[in-house]
Backbone as a printed PyTorch tensor [residue, N CA C, xyz], in Angstrom:
tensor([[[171.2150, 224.0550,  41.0950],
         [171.5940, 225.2150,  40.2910],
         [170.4960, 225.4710,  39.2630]],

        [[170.1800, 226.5720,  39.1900],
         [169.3150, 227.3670,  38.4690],
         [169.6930, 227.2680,  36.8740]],

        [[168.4460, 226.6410,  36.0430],
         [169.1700, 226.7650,  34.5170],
         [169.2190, 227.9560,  33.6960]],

        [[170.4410, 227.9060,  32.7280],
         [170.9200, 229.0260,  31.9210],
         [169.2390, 230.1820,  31.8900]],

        [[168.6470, 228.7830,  30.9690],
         [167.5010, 229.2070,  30.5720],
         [166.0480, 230.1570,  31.3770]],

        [[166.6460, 229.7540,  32.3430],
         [165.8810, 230.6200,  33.8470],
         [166.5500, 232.4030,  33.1260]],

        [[168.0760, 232.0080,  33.9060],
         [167.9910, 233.7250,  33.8070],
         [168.1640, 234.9200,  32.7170]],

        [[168.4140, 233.8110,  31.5210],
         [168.5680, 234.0720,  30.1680],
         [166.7300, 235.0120,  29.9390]],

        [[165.7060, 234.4650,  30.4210],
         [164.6520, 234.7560,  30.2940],
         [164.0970, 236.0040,  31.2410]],

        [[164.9420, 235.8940,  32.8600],
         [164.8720, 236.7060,  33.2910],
         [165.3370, 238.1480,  32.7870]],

        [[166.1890, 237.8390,  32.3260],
         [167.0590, 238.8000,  31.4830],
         [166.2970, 240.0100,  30.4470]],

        [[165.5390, 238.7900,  29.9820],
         [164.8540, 239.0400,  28.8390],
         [163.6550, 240.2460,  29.5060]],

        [[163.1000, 239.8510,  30.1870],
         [162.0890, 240.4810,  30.8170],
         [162.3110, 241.7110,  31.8640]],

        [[163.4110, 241.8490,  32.3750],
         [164.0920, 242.9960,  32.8900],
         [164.4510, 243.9590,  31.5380]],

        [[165.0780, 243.7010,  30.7090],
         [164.7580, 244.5890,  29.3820],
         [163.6080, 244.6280,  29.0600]],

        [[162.7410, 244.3390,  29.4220],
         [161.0080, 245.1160,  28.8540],
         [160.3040, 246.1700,  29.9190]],

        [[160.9870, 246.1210,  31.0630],
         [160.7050, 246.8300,  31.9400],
         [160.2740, 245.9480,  33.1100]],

        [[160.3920, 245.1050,  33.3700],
         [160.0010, 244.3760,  34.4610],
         [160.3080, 243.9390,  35.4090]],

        [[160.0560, 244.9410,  36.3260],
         [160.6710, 245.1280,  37.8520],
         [160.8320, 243.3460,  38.6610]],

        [[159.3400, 243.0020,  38.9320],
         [159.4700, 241.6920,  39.5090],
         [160.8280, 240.5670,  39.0650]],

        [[160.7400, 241.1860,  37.6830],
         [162.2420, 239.7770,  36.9770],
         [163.0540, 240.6830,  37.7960]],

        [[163.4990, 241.7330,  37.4000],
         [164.8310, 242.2890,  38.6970],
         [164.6690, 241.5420,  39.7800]],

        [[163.6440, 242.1170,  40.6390],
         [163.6750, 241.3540,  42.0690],
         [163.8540, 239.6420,  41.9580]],

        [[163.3160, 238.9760,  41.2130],
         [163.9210, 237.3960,  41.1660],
         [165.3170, 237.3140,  40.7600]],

        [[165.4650, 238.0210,  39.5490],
         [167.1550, 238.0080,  39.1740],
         [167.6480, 238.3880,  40.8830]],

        [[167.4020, 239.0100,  41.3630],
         [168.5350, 239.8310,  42.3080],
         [168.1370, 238.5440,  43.4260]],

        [[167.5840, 238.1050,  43.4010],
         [167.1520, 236.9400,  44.9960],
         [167.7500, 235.6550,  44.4590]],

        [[167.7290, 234.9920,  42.9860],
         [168.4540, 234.2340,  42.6800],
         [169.8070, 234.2090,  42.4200]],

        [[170.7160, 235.6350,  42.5760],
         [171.6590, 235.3000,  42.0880],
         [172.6510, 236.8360,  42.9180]],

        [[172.1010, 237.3940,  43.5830],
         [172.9990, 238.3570,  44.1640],
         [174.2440, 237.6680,  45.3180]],

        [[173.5980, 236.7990,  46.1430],
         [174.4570, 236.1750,  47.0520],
         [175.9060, 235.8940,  45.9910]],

        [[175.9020, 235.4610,  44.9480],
         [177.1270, 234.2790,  44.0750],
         [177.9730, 235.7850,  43.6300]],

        [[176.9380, 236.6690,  43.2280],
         [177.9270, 237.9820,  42.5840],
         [178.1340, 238.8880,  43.7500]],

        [[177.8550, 238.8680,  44.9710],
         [178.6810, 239.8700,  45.9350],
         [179.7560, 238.5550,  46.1030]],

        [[179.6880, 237.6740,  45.9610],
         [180.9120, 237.0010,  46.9720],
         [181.9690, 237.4420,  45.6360]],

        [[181.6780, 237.5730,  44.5510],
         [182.8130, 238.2500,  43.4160],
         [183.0490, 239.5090,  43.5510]],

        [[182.2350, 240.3340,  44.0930],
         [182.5610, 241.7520,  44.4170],
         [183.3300, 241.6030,  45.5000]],

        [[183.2090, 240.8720,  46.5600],
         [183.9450, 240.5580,  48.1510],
         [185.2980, 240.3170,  47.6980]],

        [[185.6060, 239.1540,  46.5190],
         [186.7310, 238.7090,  46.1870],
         [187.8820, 239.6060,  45.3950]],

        [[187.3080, 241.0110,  44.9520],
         [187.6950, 241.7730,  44.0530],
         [187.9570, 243.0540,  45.1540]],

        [[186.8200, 243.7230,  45.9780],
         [187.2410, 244.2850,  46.9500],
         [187.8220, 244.4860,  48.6090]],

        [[187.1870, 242.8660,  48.8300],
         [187.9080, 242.0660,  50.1650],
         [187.2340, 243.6140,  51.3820]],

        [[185.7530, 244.4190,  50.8760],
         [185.6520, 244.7760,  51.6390],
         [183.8510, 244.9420,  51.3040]],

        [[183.3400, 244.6880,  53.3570],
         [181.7320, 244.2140,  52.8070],
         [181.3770, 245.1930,  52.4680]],

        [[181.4890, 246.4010,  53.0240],
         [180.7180, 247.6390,  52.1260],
         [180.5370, 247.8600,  50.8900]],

        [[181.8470, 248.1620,  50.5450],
         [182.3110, 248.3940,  48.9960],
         [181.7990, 247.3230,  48.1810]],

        [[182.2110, 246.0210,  48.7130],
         [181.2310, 245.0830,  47.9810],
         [179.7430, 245.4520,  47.8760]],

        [[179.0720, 245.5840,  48.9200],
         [177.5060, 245.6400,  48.6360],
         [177.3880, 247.0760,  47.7180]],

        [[177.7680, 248.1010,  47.5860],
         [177.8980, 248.9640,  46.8920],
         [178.4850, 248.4700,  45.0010]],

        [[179.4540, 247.9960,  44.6730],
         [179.6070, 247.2690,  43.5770],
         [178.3490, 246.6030,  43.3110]],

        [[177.9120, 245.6260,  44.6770],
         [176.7360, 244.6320,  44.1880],
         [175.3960, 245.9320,  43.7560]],

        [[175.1120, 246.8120,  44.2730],
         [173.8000, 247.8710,  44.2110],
         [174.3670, 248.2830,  42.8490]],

        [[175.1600, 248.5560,  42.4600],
         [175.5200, 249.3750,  40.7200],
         [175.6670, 248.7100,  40.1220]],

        [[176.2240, 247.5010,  40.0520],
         [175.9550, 246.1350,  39.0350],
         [174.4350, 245.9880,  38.7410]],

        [[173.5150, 246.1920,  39.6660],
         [171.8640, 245.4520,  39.4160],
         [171.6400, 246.7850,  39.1410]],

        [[172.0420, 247.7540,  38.9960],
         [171.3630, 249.1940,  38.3320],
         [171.6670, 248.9440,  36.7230]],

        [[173.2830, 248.7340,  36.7240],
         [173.8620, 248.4290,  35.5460],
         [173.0050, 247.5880,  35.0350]],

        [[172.5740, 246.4550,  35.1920],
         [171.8110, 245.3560,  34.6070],
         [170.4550, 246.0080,  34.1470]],

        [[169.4540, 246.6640,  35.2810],
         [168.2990, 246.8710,  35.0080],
         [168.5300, 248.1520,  34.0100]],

        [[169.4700, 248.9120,  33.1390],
         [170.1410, 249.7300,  32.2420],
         [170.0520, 249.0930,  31.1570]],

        [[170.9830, 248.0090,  31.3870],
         [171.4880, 247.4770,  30.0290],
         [171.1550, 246.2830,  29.7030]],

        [[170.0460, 245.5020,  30.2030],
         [169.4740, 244.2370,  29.9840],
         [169.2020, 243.8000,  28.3670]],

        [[168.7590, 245.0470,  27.7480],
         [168.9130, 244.7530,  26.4150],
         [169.7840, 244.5280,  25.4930]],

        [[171.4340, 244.6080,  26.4570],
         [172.6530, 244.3420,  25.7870],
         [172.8790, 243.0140,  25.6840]],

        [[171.9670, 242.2590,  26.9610],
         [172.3830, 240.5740,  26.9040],
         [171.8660, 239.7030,  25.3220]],

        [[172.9040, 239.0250,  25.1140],
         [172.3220, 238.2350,  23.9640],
         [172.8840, 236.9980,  24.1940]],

        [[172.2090, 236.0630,  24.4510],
         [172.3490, 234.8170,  24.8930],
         [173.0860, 234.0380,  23.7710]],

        [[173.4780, 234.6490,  22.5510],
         [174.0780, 233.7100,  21.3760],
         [175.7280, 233.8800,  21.8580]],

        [[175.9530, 235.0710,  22.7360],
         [176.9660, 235.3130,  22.6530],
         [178.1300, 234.6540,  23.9300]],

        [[177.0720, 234.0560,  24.9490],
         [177.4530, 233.5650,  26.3200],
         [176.4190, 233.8270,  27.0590]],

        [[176.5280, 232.7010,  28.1870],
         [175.4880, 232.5260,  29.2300],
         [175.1010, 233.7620,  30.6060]],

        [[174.2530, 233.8590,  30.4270],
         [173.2940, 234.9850,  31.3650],
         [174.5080, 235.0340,  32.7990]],

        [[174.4130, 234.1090,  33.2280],
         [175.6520, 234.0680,  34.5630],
         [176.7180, 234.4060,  34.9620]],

        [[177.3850, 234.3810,  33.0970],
         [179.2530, 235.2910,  32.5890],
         [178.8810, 236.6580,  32.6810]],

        [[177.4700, 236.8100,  31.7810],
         [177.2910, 238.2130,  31.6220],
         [176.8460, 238.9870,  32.8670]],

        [[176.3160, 238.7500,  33.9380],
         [176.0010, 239.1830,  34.8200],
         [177.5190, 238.9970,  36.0500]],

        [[177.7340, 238.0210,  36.0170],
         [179.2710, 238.3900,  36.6760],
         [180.5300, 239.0220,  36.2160]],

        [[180.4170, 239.1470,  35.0920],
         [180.9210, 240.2480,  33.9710],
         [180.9360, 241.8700,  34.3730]],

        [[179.1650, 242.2610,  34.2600],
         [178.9900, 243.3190,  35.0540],
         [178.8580, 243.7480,  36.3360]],

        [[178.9100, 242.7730,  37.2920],
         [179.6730, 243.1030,  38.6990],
         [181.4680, 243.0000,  39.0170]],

        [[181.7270, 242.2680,  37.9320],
         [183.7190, 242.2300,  38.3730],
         [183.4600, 243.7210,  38.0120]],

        [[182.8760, 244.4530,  36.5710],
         [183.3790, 246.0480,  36.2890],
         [182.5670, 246.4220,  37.3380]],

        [[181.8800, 246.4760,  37.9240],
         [181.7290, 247.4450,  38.8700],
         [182.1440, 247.9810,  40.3990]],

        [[182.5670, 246.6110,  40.3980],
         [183.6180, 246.0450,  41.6290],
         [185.1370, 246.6180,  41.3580]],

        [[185.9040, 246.4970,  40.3340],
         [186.5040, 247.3970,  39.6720],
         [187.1260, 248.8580,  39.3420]],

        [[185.7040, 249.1730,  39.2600],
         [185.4980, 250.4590,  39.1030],
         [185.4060, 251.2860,  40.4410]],

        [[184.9240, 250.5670,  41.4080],
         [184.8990, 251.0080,  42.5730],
         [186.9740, 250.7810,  43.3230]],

        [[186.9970, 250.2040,  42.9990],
         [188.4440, 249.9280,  43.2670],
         [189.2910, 251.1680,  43.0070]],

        [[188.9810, 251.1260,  41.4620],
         [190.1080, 252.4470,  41.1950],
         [189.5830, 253.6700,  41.8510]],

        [[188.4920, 253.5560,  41.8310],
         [188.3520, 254.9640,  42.5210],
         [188.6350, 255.6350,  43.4890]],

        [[189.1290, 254.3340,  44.5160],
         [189.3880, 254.4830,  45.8040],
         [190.8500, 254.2960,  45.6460]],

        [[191.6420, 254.3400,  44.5690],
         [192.8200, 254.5850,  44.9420],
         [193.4770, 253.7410,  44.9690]],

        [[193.2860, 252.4460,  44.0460],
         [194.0890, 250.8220,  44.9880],
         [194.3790, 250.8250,  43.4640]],

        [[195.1610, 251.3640,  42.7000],
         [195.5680, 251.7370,  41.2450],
         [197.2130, 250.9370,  41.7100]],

        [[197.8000, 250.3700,  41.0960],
         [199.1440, 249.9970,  41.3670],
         [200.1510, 250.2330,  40.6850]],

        [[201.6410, 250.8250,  41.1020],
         [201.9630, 251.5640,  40.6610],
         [202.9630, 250.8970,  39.7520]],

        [[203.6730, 251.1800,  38.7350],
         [204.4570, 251.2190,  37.9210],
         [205.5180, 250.9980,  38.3180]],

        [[206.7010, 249.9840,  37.3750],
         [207.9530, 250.4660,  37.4250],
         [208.7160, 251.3690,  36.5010]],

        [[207.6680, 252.2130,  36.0760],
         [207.8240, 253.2170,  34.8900],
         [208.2210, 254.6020,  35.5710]],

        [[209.8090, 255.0330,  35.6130],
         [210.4860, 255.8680,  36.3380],
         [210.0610, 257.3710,  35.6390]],

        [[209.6530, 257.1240,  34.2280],
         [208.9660, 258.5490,  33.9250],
         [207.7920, 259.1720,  34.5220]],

        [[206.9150, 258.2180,  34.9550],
         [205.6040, 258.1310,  35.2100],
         [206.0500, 258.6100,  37.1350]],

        [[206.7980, 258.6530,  37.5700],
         [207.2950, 259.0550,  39.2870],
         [206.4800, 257.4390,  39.8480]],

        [[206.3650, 256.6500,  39.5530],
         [206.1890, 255.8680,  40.2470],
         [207.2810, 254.6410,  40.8620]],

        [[207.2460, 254.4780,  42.0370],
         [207.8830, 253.2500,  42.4790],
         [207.5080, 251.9400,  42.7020]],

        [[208.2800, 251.3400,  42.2740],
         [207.6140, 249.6160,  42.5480],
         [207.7990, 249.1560,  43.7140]],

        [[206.5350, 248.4260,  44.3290],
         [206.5210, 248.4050,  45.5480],
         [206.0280, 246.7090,  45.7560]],

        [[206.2210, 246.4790,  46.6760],
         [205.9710, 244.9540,  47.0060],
         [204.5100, 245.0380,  47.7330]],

        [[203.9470, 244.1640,  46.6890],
         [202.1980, 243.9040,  47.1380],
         [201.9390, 243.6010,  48.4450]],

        [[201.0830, 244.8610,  49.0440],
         [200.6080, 244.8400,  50.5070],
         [200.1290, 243.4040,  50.7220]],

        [[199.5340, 242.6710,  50.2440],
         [198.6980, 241.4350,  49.9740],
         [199.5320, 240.5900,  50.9010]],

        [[200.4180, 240.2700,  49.9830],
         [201.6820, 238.9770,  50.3580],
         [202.3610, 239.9220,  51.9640]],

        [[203.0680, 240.6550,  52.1920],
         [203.1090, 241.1180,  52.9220],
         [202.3650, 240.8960,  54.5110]],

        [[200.8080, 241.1930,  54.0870],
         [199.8950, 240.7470,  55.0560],
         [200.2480, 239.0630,  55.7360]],

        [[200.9970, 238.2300,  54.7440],
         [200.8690, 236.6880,  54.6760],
         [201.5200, 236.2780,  56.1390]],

        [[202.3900, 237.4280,  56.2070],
         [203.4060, 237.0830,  57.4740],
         [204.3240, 236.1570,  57.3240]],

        [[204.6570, 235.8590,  58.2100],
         [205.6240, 234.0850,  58.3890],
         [205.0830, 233.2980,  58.6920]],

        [[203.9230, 232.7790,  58.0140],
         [203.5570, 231.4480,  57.9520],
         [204.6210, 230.5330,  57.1060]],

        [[204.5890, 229.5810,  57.2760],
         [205.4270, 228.4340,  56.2570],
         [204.6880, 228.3420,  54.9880]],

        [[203.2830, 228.8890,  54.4750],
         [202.9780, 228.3270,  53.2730],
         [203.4210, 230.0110,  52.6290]],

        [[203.1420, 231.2280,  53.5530],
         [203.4140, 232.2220,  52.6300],
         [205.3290, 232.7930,  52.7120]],

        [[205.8280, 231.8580,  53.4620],
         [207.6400, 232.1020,  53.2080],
         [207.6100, 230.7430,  51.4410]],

        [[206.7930, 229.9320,  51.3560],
         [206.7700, 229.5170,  50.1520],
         [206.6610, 229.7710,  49.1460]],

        [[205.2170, 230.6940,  49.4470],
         [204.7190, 231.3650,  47.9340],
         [205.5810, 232.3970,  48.0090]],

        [[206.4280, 233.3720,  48.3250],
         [207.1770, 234.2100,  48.1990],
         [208.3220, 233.7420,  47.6500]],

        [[208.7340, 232.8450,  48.2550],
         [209.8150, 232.1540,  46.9940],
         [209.8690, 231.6420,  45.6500]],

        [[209.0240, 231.1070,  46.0110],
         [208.3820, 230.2340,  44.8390],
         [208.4040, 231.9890,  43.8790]],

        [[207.3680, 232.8220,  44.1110],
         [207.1340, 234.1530,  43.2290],
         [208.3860, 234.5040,  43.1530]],

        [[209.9360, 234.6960,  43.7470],
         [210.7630, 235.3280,  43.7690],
         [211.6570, 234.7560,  42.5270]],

        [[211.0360, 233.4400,  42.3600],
         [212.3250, 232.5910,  41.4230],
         [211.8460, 232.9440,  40.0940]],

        [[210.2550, 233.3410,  40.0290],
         [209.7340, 233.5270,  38.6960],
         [210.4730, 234.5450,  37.9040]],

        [[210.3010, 234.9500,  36.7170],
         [211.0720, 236.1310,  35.7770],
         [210.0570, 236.8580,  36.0310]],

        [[210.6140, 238.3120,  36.3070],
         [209.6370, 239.1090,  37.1850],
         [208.5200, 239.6250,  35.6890]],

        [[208.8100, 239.9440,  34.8370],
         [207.5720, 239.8790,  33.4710],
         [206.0620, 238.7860,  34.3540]],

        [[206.3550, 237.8750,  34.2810],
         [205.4500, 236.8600,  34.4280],
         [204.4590, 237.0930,  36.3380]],

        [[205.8850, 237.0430,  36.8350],
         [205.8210, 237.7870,  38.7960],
         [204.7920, 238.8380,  38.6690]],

        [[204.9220, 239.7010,  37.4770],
         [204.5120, 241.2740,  37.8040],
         [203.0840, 240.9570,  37.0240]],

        [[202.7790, 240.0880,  36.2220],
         [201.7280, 240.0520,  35.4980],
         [200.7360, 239.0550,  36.5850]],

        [[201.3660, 237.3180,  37.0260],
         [200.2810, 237.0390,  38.0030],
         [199.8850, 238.4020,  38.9790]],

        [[201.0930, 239.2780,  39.4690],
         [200.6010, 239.6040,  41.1650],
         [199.1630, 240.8250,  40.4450]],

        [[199.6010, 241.5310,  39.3140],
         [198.1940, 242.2920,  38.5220],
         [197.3620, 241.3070,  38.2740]],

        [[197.3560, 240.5770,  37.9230],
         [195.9060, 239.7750,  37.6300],
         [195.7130, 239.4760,  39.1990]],

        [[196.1120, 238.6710,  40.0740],
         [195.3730, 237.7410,  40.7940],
         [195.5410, 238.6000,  42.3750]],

        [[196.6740, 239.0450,  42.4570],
         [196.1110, 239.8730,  43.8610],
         [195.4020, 241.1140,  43.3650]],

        [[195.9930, 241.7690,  42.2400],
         [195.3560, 243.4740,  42.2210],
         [193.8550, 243.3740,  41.5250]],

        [[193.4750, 242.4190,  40.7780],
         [192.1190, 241.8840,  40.6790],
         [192.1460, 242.6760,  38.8690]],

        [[193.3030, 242.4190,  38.1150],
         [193.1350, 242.9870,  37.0080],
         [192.5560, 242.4700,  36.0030]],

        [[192.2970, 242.5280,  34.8620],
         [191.7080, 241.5230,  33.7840],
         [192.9640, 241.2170,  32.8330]],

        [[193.1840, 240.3960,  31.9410],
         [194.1390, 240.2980,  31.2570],
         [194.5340, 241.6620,  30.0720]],

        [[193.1180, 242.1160,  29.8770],
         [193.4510, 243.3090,  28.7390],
         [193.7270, 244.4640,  29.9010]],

        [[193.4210, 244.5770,  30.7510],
         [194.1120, 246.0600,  31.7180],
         [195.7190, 245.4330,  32.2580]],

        [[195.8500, 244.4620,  32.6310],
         [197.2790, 243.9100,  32.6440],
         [198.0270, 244.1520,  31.2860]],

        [[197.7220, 243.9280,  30.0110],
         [198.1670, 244.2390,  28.8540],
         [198.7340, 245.5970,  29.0150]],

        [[197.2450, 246.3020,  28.7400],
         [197.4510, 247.8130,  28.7230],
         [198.4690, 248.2890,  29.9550]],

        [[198.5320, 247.7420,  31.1720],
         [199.4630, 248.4170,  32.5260],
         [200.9450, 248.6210,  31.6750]],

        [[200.7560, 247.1650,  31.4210],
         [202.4960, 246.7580,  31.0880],
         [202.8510, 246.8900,  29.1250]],

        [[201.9000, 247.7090,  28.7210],
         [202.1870, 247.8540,  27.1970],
         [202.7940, 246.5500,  26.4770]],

        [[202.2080, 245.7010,  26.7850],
         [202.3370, 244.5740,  25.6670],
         [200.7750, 243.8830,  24.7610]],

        [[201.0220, 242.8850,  23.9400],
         [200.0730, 242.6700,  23.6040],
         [199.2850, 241.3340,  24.5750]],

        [[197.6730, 241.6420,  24.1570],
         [197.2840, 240.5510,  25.4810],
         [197.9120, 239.1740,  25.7900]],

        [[197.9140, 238.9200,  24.3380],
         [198.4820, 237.4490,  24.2780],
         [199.8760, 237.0120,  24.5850]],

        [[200.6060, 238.2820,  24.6980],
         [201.6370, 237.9110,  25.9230],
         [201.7540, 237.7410,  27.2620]],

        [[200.9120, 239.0090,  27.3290],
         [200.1570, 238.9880,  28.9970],
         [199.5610, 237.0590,  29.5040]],

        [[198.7750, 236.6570,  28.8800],
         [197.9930, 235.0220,  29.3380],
         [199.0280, 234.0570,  29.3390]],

        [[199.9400, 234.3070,  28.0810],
         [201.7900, 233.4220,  28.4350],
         [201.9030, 233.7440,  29.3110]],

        [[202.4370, 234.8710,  29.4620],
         [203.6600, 234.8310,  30.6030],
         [202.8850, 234.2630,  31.8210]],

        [[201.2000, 235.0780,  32.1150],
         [200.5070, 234.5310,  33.4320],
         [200.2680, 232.7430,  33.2340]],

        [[200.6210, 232.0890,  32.0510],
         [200.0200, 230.5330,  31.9520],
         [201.6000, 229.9370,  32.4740]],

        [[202.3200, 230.7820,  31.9230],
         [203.9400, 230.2870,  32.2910],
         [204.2820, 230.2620,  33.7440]],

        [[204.0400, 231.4790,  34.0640],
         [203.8750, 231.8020,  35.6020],
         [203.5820, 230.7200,  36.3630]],

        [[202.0550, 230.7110,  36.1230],
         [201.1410, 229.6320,  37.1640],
         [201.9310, 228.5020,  37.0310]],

        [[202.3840, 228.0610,  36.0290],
         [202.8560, 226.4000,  36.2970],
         [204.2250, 226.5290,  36.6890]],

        [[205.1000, 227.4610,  36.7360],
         [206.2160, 226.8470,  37.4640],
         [206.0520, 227.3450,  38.9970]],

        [[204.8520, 228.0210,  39.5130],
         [204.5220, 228.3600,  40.6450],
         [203.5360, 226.6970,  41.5300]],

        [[203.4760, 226.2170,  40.6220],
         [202.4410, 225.1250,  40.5250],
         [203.8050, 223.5920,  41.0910]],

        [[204.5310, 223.8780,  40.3780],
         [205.6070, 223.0950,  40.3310],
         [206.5260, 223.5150,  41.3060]],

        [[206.9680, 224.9860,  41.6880],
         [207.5070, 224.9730,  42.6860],
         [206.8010, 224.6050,  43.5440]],

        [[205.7510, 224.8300,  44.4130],
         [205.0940, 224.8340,  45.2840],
         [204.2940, 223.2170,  45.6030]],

        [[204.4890, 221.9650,  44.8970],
         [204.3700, 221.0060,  45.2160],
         [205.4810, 220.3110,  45.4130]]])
C-alpha cells in the first residue's frame, strides 16, 4: 500500500496544474475508487462514468485537499461516493417515502427481493422484519440505497445523531439475530 504521503503530495501537485500527478493519481488509485463507484451503482458503466467525474472533480478541486483535515484516500473516495451518487439520483433510484403527502408509497427494497429463497436471505429478512422499522428504514437507506447518514437524516427529518443510533442499534440486533 501506497503511503498517505505519496498521494497527499500527488494531490498537491495536481493543484498546480500538473497533469502527469493526475495520470499517477489516476493509475495508483482508480482501480480501489471504481470498485466504490461499482458498490454504490452495482453498474460497470455508470460506475466508470462516476469514476471519469470524480478525477475531473479532483483535477477542479485539488486545491480543496488539506491534509490537516484527513487523509488524501477519504478525500478522494469522498469525491467519488458524491459522484457515484449523484449519478444515482439522476437516474431515478431516489427512494420513496412513507410520507402520504408527498404521493409516495413505501415499497419493499428491490435489493432484498432480488435475494430470493436462499436460506441466508429468508434470514436476513427476518432478522430485518423483527427490527423497529425507524432503525429497518434507516439501515435499508444507508446500506442498500447507498445513502450517507446526513441524506438519511434529511430523508427521514430527524437529527443525524439519531439517524447513526437507530443504524448502530439496528446493526447489532441484526448482528445478534443473525448468529
Amino acid at each position: 500500500m501506497e503511503g498517505e504521503g505519496d498521494l497527499a503530495g500527488l494531490l498537491a501537485s495536481v493543484a498546480s496544474g500538473d497533469r502527469a500527478a493526475l495520470r499517477s493519481l489516476y493509475a495508483r488509485q482508480s482501480t480501489r475508487l471504481f470498485g466504490i463507484a461499482m458498490a454504490i451503482l452495482r453498474d460497470r458503466s455508470a460506475a466508470a462514468d462516476a469514476l471519469q467525474d470524480a478525477f475531473l472533480r479532483v483535477w477542479q478541486r485539488a486545491r480543496q485537499f488539506d491534509p490537516a483535515r484527513g487523509p488524501a484516500a477519504a478525500w478522494l473516495a469522498g469525491i467519488t461516493r458524491n459522484a457515484a451518487l449523484d449519478i444515482a439520483r439522476a437516474r431515478g433510484r431516489e427512494v420513496l417515502t412513507d410520507d402520504p403527502g408527498l404521493g409516495d408509497e413505501a415499497v419493499a427494497p428491490d435489493v432484498l427481493d432480488r435475494l430470493g429463497e436462499a436460506e441466508d436471505a429468508v434470514r436476513l429478512r427476518a432478522c430485518l422484519d423483527r427490527l423497529e422499522p425507524r432503525n429497518r428504514e434507516s439501515i435499508l437507506l444507508a446500506f442498500v440505497h447507498g445513502l450517507s447518514h446526513p441524506q438519511v437524516a434529511e430523508r427521514l427529518s430527524v437529527p443525524m445523531g439519531t439517524v447513526k443510533s437507530w443504524i448502530r442499534r439496528g446493526l447489532l440486533s441484526l448482528r445478534e439475530c443473525l448468529s
